[in-house]
C-alpha atoms as one frame of an Amber mdcrd trajectory, in Angstrom:
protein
   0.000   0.000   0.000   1.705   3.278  -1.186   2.384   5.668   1.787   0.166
   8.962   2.115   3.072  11.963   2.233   0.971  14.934   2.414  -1.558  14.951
   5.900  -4.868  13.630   4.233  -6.563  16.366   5.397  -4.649  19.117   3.107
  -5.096  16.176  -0.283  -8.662  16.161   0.149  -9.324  19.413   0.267  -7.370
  20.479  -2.518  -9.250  17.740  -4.324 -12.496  19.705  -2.968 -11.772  23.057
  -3.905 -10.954  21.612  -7.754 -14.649  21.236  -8.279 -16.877  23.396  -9.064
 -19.958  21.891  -7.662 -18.995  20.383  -4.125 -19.153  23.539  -2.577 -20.094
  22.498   1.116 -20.273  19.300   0.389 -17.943  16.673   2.386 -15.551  17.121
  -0.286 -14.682  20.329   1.291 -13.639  18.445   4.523 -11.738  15.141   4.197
 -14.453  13.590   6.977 -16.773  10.379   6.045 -19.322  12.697   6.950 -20.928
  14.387   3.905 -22.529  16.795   6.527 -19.218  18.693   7.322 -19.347  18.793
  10.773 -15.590  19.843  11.061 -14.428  16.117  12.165 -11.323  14.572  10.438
 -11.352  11.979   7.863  -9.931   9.297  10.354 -12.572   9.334  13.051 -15.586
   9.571  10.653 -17.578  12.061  12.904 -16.168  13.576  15.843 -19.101  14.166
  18.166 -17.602  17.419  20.263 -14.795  18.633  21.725 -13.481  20.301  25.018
 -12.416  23.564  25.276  -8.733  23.964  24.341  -6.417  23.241  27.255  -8.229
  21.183  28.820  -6.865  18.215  30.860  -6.749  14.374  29.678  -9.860  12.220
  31.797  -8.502   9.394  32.806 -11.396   6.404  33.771 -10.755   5.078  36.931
 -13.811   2.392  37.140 -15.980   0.390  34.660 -16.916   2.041  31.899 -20.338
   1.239  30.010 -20.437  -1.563  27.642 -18.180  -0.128  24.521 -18.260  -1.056
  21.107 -15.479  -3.673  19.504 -13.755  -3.327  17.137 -16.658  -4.513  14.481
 -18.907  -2.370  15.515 -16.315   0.246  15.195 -15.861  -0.601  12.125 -19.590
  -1.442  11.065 -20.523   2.138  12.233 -18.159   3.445  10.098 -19.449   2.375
   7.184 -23.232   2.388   8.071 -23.609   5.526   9.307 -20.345   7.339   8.175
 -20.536   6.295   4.490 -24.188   4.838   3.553 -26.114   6.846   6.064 -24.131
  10.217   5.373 -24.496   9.535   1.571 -27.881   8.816   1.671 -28.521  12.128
   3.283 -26.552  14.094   0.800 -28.458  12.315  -2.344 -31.634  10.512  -0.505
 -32.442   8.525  -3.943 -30.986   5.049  -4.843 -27.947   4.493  -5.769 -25.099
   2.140  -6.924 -21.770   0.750  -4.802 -19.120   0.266  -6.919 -15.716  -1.817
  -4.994 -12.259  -3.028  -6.018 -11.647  -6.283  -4.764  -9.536  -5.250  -1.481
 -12.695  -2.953  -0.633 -15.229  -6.152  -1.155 -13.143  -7.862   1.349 -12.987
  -5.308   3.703 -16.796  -4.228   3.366 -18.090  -7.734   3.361 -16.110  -8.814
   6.595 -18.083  -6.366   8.412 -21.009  -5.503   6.712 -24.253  -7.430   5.988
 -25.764  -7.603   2.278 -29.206  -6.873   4.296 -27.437  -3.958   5.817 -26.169
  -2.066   2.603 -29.532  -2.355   0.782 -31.591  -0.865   3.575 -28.882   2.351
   3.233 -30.887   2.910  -0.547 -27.792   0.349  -2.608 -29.567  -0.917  -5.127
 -26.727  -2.964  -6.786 -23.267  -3.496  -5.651 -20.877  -4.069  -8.846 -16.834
  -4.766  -8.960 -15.206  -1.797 -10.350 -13.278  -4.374 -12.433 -15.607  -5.643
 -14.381 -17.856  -4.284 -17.486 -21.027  -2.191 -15.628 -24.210  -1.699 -17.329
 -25.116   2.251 -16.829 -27.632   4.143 -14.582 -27.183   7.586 -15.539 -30.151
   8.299 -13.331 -28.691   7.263 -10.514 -25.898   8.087  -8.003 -22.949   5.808
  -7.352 -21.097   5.312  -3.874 -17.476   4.483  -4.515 -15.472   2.570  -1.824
 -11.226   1.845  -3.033  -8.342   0.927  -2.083  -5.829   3.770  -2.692  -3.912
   1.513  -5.416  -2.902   2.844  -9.262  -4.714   0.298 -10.605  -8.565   1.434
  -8.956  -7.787   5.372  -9.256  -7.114   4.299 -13.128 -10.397   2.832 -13.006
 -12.109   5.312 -11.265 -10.832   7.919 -13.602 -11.652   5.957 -16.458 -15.076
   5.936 -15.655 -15.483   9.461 -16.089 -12.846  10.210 -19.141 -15.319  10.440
 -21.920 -18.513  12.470 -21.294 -20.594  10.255 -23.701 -19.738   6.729 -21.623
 -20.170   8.154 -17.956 -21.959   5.430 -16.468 -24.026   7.328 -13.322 -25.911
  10.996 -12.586 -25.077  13.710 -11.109 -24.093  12.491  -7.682 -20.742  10.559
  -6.787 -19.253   9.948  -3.320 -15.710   8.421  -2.916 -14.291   6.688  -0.465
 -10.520   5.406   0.162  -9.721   2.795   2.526  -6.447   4.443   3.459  -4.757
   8.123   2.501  -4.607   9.036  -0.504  -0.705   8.971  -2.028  -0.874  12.723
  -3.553   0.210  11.525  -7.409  -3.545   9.954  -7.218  -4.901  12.551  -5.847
  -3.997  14.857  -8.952  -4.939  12.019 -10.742  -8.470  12.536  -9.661  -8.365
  16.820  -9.851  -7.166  16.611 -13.642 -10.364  14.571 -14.162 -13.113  17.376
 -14.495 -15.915  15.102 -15.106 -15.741  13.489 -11.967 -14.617  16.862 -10.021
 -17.817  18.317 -10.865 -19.701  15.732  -9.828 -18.487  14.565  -6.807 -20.362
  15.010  -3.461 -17.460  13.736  -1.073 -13.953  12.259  -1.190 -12.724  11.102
   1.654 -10.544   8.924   3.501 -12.690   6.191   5.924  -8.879   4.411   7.385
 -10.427   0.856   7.335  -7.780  -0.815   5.503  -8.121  -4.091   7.217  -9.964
  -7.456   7.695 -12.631  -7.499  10.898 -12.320 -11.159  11.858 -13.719 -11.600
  15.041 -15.546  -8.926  17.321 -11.962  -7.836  18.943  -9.210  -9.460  16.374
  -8.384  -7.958  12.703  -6.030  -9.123   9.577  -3.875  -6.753   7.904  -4.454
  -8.626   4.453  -1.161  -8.567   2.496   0.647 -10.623   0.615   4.262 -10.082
   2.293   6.177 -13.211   2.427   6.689 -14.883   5.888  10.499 -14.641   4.951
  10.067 -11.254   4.435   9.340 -10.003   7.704  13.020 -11.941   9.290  15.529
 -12.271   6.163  15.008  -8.935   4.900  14.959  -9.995   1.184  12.785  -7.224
  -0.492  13.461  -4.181  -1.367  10.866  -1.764   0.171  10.789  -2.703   4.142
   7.980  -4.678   4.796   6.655  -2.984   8.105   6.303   0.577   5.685   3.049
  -1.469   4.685   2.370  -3.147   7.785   2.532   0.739   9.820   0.245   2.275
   7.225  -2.232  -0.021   8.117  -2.117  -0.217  11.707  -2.408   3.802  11.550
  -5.947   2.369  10.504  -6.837   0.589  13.369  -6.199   3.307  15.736  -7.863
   6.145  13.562 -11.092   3.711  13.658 -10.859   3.219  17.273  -9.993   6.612
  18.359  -6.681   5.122  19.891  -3.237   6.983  20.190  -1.198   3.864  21.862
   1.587   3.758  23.962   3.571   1.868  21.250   5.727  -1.341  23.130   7.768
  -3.936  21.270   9.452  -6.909  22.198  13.151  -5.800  22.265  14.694  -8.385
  21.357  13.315  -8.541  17.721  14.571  -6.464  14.864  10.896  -6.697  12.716
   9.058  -5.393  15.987  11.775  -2.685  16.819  11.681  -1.325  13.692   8.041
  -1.200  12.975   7.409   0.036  16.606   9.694   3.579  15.279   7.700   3.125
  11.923   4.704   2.786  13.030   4.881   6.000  15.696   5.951   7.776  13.332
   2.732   7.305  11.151   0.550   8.104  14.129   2.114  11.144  15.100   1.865
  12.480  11.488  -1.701  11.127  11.225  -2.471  13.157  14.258  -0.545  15.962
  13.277  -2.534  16.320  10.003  -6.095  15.578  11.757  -6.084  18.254  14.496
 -10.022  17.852  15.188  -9.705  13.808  15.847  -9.776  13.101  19.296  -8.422
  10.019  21.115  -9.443   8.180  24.310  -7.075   9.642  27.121  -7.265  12.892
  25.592 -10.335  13.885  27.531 -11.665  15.487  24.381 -14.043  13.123  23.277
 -16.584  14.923  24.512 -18.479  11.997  26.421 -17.795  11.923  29.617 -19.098
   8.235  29.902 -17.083   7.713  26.769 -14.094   8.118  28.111 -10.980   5.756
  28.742  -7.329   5.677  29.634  -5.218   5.565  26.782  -4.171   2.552  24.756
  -1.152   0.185  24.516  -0.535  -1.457  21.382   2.173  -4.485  21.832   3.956
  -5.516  18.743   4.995  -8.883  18.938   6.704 -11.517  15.993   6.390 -15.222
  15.382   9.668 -16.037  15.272   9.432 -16.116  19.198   7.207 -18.652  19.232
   7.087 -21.428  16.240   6.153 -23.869  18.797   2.191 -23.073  19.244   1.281
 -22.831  15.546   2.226 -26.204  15.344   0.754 -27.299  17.794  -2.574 -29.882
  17.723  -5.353 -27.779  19.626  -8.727 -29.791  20.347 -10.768 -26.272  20.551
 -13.802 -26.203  18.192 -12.450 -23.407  15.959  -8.510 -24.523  16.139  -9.934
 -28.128  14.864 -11.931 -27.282  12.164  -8.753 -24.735  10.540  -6.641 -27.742
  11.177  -8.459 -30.603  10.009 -10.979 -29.714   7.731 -10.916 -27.548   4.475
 -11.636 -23.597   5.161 -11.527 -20.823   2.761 -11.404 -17.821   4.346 -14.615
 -17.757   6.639 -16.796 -20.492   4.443 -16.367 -24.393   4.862 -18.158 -26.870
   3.015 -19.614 -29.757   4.219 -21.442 -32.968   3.227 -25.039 -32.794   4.500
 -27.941 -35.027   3.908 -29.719 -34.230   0.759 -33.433 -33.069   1.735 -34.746
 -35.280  -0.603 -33.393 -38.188   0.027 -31.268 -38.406   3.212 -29.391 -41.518
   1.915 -27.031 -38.694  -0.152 -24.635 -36.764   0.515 -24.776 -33.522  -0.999
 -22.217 -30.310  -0.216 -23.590 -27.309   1.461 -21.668 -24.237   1.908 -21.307
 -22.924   5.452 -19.979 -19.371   6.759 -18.218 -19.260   9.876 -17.906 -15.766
  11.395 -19.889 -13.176  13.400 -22.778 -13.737  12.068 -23.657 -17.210  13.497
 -24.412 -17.074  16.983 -23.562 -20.407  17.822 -20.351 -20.688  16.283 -19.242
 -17.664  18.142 -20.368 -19.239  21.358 -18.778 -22.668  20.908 -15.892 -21.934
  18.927 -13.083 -21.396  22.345 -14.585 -25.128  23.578 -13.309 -28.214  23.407
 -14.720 -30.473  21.280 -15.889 -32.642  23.401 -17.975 -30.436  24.764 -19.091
 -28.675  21.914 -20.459 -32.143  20.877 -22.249 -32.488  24.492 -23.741 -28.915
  24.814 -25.257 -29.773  20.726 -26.203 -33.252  21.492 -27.975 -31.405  24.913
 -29.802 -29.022  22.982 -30.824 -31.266  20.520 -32.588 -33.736  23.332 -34.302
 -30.394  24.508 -35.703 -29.532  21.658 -37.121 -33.130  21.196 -37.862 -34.001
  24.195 -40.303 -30.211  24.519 -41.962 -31.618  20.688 -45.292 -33.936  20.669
 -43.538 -35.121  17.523 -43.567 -38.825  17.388 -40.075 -38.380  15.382 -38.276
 -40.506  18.106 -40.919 -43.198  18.620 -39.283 -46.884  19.255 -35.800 -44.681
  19.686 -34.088 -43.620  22.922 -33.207 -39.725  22.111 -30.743 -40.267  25.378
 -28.384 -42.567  23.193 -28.661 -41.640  19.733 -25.621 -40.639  17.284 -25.374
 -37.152  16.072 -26.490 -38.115  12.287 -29.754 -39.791  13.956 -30.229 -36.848
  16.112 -30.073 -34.646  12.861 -32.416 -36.607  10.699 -35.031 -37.038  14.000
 -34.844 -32.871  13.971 -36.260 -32.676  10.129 -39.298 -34.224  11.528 -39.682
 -31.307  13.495 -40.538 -28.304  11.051 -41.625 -25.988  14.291 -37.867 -26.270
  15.167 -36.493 -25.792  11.302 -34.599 -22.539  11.854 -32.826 -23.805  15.588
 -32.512 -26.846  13.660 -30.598 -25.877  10.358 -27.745 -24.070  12.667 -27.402
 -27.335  14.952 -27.261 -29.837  12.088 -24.550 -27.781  10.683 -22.479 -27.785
  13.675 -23.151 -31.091  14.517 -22.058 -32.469  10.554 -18.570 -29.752  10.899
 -18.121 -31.040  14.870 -18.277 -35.107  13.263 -16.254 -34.671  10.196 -13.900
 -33.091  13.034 -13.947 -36.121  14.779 -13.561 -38.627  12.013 -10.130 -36.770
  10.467  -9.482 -36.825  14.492  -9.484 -40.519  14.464  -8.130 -41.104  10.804
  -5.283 -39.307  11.757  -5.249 -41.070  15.460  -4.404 -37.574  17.677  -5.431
 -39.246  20.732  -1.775 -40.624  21.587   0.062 -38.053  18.667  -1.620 -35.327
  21.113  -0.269 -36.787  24.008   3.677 -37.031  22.732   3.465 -33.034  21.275
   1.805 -32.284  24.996   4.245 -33.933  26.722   7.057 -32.976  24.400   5.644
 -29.306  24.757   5.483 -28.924  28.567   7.845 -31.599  29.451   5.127 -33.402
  31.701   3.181 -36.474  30.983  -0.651 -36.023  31.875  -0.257 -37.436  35.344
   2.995 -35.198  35.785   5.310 -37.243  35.289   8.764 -36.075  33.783   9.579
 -38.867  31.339  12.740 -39.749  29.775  14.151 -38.345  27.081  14.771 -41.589
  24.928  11.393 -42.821  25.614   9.863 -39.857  23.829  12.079 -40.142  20.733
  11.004 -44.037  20.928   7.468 -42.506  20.734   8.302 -39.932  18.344   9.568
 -42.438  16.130   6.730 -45.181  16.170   4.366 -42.039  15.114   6.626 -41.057
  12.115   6.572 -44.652  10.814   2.702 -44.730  10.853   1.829 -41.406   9.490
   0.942 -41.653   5.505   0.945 -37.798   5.253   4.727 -36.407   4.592   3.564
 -32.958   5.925   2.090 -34.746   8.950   5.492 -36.423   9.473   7.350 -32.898
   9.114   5.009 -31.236  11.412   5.709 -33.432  14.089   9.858 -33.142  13.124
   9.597 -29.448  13.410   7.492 -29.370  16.762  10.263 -32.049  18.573  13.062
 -30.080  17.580  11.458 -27.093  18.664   9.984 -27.951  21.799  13.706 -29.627
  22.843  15.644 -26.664  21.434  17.295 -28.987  19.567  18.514 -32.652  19.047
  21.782 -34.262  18.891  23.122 -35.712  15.064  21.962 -38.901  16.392  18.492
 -39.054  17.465  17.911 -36.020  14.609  19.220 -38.688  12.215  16.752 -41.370
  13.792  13.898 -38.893  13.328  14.771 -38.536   9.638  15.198 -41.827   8.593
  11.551 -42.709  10.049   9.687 -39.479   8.392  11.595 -40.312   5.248  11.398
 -36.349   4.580  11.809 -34.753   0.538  14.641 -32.520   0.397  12.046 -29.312
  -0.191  11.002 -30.589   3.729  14.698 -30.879   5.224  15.134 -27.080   3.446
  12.291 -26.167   5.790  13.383 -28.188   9.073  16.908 -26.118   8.285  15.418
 -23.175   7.571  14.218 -22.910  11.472  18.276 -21.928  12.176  17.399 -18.245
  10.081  14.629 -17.463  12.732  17.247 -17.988  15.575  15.986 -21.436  16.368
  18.749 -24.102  17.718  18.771 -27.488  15.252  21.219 -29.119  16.632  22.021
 -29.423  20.215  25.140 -32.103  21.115  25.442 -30.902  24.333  25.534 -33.579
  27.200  23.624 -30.364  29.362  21.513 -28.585  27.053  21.228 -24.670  27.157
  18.252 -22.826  28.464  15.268 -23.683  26.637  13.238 -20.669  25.552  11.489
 -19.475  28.755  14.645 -20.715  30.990  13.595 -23.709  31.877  17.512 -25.955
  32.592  17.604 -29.465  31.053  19.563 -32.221  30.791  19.072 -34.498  27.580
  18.760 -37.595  29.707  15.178 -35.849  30.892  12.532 -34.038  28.425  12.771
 -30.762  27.977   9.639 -28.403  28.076   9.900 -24.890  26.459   6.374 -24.239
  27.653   4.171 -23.867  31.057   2.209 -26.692  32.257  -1.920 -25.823  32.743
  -2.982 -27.525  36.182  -6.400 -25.724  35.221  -7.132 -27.060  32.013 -10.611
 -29.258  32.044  -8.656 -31.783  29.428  -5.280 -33.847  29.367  -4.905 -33.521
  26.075  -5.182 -29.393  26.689  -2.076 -29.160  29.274  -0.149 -26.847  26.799
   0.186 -23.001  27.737   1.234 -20.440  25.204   3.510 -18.126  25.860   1.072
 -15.786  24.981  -0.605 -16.432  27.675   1.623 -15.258  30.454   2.602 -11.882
  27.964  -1.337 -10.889  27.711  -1.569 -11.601  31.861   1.414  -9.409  32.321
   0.008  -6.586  29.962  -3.318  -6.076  31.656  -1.842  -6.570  35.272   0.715
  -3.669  34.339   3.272  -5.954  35.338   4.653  -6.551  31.977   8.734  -5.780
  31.872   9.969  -2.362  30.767  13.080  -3.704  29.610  11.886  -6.801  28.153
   8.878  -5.090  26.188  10.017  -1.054  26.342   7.563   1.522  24.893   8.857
   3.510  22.122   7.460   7.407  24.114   7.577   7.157  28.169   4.620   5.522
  29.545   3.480   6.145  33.280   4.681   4.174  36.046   1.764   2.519  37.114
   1.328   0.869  33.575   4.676  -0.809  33.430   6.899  -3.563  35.368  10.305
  -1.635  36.319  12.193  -4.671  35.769  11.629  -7.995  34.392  11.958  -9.966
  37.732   8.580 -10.647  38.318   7.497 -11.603  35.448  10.375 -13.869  34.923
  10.060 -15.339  38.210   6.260 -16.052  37.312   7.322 -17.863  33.838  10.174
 -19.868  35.849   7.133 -20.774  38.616   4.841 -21.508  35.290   7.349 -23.974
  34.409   8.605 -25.744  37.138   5.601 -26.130  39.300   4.278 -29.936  39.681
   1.520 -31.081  37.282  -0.897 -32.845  39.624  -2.416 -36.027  38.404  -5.911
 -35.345  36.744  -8.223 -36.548  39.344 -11.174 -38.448  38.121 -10.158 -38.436
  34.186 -10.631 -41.955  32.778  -9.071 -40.886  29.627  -7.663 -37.843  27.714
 -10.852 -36.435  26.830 -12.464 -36.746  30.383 -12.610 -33.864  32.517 -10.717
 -33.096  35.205 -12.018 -31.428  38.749 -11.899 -28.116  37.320 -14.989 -27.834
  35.490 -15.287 -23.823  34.193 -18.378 -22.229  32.769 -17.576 -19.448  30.107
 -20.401 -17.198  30.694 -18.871 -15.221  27.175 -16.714 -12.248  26.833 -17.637
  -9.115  28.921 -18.552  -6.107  26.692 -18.022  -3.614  29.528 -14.111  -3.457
  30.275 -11.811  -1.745  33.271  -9.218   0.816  31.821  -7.836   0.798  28.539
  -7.433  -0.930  25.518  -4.781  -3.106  24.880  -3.932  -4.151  21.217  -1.924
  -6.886  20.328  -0.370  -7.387  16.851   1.752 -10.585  15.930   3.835 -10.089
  13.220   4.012 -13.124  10.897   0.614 -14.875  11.988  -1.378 -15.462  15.174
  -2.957 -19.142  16.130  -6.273 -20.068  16.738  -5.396 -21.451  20.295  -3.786
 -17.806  20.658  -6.908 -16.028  19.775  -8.561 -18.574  22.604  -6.147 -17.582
  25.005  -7.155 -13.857  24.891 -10.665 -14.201  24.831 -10.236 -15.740  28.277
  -7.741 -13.431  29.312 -10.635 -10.599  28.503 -13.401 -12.170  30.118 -11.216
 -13.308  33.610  -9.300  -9.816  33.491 -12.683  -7.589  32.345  -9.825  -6.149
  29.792 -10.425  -5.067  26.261  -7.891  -6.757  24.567  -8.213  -6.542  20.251
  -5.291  -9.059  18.732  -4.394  -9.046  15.430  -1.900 -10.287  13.015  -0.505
 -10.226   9.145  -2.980 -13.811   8.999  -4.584 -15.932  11.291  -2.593 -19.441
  10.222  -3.598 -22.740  10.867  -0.405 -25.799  11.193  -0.338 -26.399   7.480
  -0.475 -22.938   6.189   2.634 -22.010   9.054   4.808 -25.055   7.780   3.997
 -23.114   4.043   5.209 -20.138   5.544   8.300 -21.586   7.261   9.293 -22.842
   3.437   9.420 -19.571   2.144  12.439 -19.115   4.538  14.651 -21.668   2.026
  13.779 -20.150  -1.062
């Protein structure tokens, strides 16, 4: 994305005063407002200001419930761009998109809502459009050469322009000035044009509180340095984004230790303070200008983080709902498809296309469970549903001990239920095809050697020896058919032992019987800083200082004495970062902050939280009392009552630099709700264990 190098606000409003009928139109003001109410173009509407001078409010107690960052994000273009165009020109009208705008719009943005903001048609910008010269046309672009070309071209030749009288543009990001005089020298559109603005929603709304950047850097790029423009000059644009959207200017931490997060940290404040420089009307929470008392919150932190930290955890199996069905089952982007009954005849199989996101209730609600009990709180459900019908749909059948596929086809005989129905059959075909690539692939004992490799603890806390585990290493390569399976599990021993000597490395290889393009990956780990090969007779201190000796396994990870399931002992590190961030106990030195921050919102030294990681790691794993197997639960049964929309303090944003798991988005949703602590992650992508192997490869080319 090219970089904006004039403030926005100055571009726009030399666009503005170019035409010769947008006179008080929002084309004057760079705001997604066409109204003009004198707010910036980054915070769509700014609803009042204090008086000049005036001191920062700092919130000191709960807040009311406050918006994520979706309906941030939704608001902005509902009300900011639909609602204010709609005002300006109340007739219908057409939305024309590039294909980075489609993403962004649709991740947020219902079909439903669009058309009930008087969009008649939405149509790509790069394809052929039919015209409606009768009509006025919303556009919505990335800043790119290729859709200002488009744009432009639109309006080139008087005879061919497509809509009426009324156009309203909208950029994802600022405007790169070259464009900008791009669009001035095109007097067709100038004198048309109702509002150009910048809306600084150049990202991907995943979840409620986590966001995608969307580009297509390399993995390699972000560690070996191999392109020529720096890869966090796209990655800090973007981010600017996020905070413009949420009315954030962050204390800006890093993790010192990484050169990526260091340098984007500089970037990246760099862009804010310019952003704020060229906006002065935007207001930020901390500011004590947003002119809501009730409104108002302590200022942000945004922690910039990088994967090369922590290559353990995306390769790790994870039995939650969501984790399972990225790993095991075939996603694109939010949709999966699935084989259902056919309605006619429920003997076939036919495919039925299934979106997971925001939008489904239920997904959102079981997605951070295990699957186990994801299948027990649908199979529940299901029996009360049946069990309050008159429907004779389970006569001579015992609704108590039925499968999941009879439960399903006993529901279709229930047409009051149709609608509760349609969401549990699909969760209950996704949660079984989950299961059976669970047991094709046998990841009851595979789950059991990466836990125990991971923490260094057996599920009755046992520390095991070291050439026992390579024994059971071993047998598992020899039975896996899948040569990325047999990599995976490579990659996560080395890892997790921070190395292995020639010989049992050598033992590993001959049983995975790995393809050269796989050994370039399992070498490649040495780039990110990650020991291969570890001869010593004492090995070195693993990666959270945990002291072994290679006649013992070694655990680079904390064991979870809390965790319901065996088979869910593993702790990210995450985990003990996020705690440390929203305690205020997170090390200074460790994870410094690129401007001063106050005292109370830092650790002076990183001795506590050290000593808490060292605690994390060497306390005793109790036995799991009452488990009868891996999947059984344990004495600590917890209810998740859902994340808490009404939050202590600030926000804290998180943003992992070369991906972010789906156990790692788990781990701060529980963080938020325990803590009552806004935390928004995000990353470059949200990578399951296949596509992180795929990015580890790029490291060897």
């Amino acid at each position: 994305m090219s970089s904006a190098r004039k403030p926005a606000g100055m571009s726009a409003r030399a666009a503005a005063n170019a035409s010769a009928k947008a006179t008080g139109s929002a084309s004057a003001r760079p705001t997604a407002s066409t109204r003009g109410t004198g707010s910036s173009s980054a915070s769509a509407r700014t609803r009042g200001t204090s008086p000049k001078g005036s001191k920062a409010v700092v919130a000191t107690g709960k807040q009311p419930a406050q918006p994520g960052l979706l309906e941030c994000v939704q608001q902005r273009f509902v009300k900011d761009v639909f609602e204010s165009a709609a005002r300006a020109d109340p007739g219908w009208k057409i939305l024309i998109v590039d294909d980075i705008s489609m993403k962004v719009i649709s991740a947020a943005v219902g079909m439903y809502d669009i058309m009930e903001r008087k969009i008649t048609l939405v149509e790509s910008l790069e394809k052929k459009r039919a015209p409606f010269k009768d009509m006025g046309a919303i556009y919505i672009l990335a800043p790119t050469k290729e859709s200002i070309n488009l744009l432009v071209e639109d309006f080139t030749d008087k005879t061919k322009i497509l809509y009426g009288p009324n156009i309203f543009v909208y950029f994802l990001a600022p405007i790169p000035p070259q464009f900008l005089n791009q669009i001035k020298q095109c007097k067709h559109l100038i004198k048309r044009l109702k509002a150009l603005s910048e809306i600084n929603v150049d990202f991907l709304v995943k979840e409620q509180r986590a966001f995608t950047l969307d580009v297509s850097i390399p993995f390699s790029s972000y560690f070996l340095r191999t392109s020529g423009v720096p890869a966090e000059v796209a990655l800090a644009e973007k981010l600017v984004t996020i905070c413009a959207t949420m009315n954030e200017y962050p204390y800006i931490r890093y993790k010192q230790t990484s050169g990526i997060c260091s340098s984007l940290a500089t970037l990246f404040k760099m862009k804010m303070d310019e952003f704020v420089g060229a906006n002065p009307t935007w207001w930020y929470h901390g500011s004590g200008k947003s002119g809501n008392t009730s409104q108002e919150r302590e200022r942000s932190t945004f922690l910039l983080l990088d994967r090369a930290s922590d290559c353990l955890t995306p390769l790790m199996h994870d039995f939650t709902y969501q984790a399972m069905v990225h790993d095991l089952l075939k996603v694109e982007g939010d949709k999966i498809t699935y084989g259902a009954e056919a309605a006619d005849d429920p003997s076939k199989k036919e495919d039925k296309d299934v979106l997971l996101n925001e939008k489904d209730n239920l997904w959102v609600e079981l997605r951070g469970k295990h699957i186990a009990q994801v299948i027990e709180i649908l199979s529940g459900r299901i029996n009360e549903i049946c069990k309050s019908s008159t429907s004779s749909a389970f006569a001579g059948g015992s609704e108590g001990n039925m499968s999941l596929s009879q439960l399903a086809s006993a529901l279709k005989a229930l047409p009051e239920y149709r609608e509760v129905m349609s969401k549990l059959s699909q969760h209950m075909h996704i949660a079984h095809e989950c299961m059976d690539e669970f047991n094709r692939h046998g990841l009851l004992d595979l789950s059991d050697i990466e836990q125990t490799l991971a923490t260094g603890k057996d599920d009755d806390g046992r520390t095991p020896k070291f050439s026992e585990m390579i024994s059971r290493v071993e047998g598992s390569l020899l039975r896996m058919r899948e040569v990325k399976d047999r990599l995976r599990l490579v990659l996560l021993t080395t890892i997790s032992q921070n190395g292995l000597t020639s010989a049992d490395r050598d033992r590993l290889l001959r049983a995975a019987q790995l393809g050269r393009d796989e050994l370039l990956v399992l070498d490649s780990l040495s780039k990110l800083g990650i020991q291969i090969l570890n001869n010593m007779a004492a090995g070195p201190t693993g990666a959270m200082g945990f002291f072994s000796n290679k006649n013992k396994i070694q655990g680079s990870a904390s064991f979870d004495d809390e965790s319901e399931y065996a088979s869910s002992r593993y702790v990210p590190p995450l985990r003990t970062i996020l705690t440390d961030l929203v305690s205020n106990a997170l090390s200074a030195e460790e994870y410094p902050s690129v401007i001063p921050m106050p005292a109370a919102m830092t650790s002076a030294s990183s001795s506590a939280s050290s000593a808490r990681r060292r605690n994390g790691l060497e306390g005793s794993a109790r036995k799991k009392k009452g488990a009868t197997d891996k999947w059984s639960r344990t004495g600590n049964t917890q209810t998740s009552t859902g994340v808490a929309t009404t939050f202590t303090g600030g926000r804290h944003l998180v943003f992992m630099v070369g991906g972010l798991s789906f156990l790692e988005l788990k781990v701060a949703r529980d963080i938020m709700e325990k803590e009552a602590r806004e935390i928004i992650m995000g990353s470059t992508k949200f990578v399951s264990p296949s596509e992180f192997i795929d990015d580890l490869s790029t490291l060897s080319q």
